[in-house]
Wavefront OBJ file of the C-alpha trace (Angstrom):
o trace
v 9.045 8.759 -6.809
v 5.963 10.020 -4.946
v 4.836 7.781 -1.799
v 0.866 7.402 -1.003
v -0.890 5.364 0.905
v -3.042 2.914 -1.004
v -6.701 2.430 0.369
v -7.187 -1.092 -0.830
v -3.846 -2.409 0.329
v -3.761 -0.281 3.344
v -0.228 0.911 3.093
v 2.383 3.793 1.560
v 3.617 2.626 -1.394
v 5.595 4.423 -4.115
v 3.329 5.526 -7.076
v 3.500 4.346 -10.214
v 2.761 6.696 -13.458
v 2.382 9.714 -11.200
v 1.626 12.857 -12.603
v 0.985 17.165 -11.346
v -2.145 18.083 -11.570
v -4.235 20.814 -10.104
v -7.178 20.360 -8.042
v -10.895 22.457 -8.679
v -9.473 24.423 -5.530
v -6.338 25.359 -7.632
v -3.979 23.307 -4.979
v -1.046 20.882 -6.391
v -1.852 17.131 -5.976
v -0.122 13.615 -7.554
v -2.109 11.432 -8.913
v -0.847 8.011 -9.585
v -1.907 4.365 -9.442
v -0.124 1.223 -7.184
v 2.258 -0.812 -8.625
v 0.825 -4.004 -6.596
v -3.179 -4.040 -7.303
v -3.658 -1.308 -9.816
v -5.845 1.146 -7.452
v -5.746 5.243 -8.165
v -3.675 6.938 -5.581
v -3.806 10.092 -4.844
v -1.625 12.594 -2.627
v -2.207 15.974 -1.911
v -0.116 19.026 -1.654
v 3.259 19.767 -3.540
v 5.666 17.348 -4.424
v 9.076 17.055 -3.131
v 12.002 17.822 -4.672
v 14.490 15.949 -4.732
l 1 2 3 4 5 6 7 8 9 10 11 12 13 14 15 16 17 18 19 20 21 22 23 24 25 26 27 28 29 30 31 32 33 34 35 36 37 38 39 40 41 42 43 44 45 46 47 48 49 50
Protein backbone atom coordinates (compact mmCIF):
# COMPACT_ATOMS: atom_id res chain seq x y z
CA UNK A 1 0.00 0.00 0.00
CA UNK A 2 1.01 3.55 -0.98
CA UNK A 3 0.90 6.24 2.00
CA UNK A 4 -0.23 10.06 1.14
CA UNK A 5 -1.14 12.63 2.98
CA UNK A 6 -4.79 13.57 2.64
CA UNK A 7 -5.54 17.42 2.33
CA UNK A 8 -8.98 17.35 3.83
CA UNK A 9 -8.12 15.17 6.78
CA UNK A 10 -4.73 16.58 7.17
CA UNK A 11 -2.84 13.39 7.63
CA UNK A 12 -0.80 10.25 5.78
CA UNK A 13 -3.01 7.70 5.29
CA UNK A 14 -2.68 4.52 3.21
CA UNK A 15 -4.42 4.86 -0.25
CA UNK A 16 -7.10 3.12 -1.27
CA UNK A 17 -7.59 1.96 -5.14
CA UNK A 18 -4.17 3.34 -6.00
CA UNK A 19 -2.99 3.12 -9.31
CA UNK A 20 0.68 4.15 -11.77
CA UNK A 21 0.16 6.66 -13.80
CA UNK A 22 2.33 9.10 -15.63
CA UNK A 23 2.26 12.70 -15.26
CA UNK A 24 2.15 15.44 -18.59
CA UNK A 25 5.95 15.80 -17.46
CA UNK A 26 6.41 11.99 -18.11
CA UNK A 27 7.31 11.45 -14.14
CA UNK A 28 5.68 8.32 -12.15
CA UNK A 29 2.94 9.37 -9.65
CA UNK A 30 0.01 7.22 -7.49
CA UNK A 31 -3.05 8.29 -7.61
CA UNK A 32 -5.52 7.00 -5.16
CA UNK A 33 -8.43 8.13 -3.00
CA UNK A 34 -8.76 7.92 1.25
CA UNK A 35 -10.31 5.22 2.74
CA UNK A 36 -11.88 7.63 5.58
CA UNK A 37 -13.67 10.68 3.56
CA UNK A 38 -13.36 9.66 -0.03
CA UNK A 39 -10.89 12.66 -1.17
CA UNK A 40 -8.31 12.03 -4.38
CA UNK A 41 -4.83 11.55 -3.14
CA UNK A 42 -2.14 11.92 -4.92
CA UNK A 43 1.73 11.12 -4.41
CA UNK A 44 4.42 11.85 -6.54
CA UNK A 45 7.49 10.08 -7.63
CA UNK A 46 8.02 6.19 -7.92
CA UNK A 47 6.54 3.77 -5.82
CA UNK A 48 8.24 1.56 -3.46
CA UNK A 49 8.85 -1.77 -3.74
CA UNK A 50 8.29 -3.85 -1.48
Amino acid sequence: MTVAYCVKCKAKKEMQDAEEVTMKNGKPAMKGVCPDCGTGMYRIGKPKAE
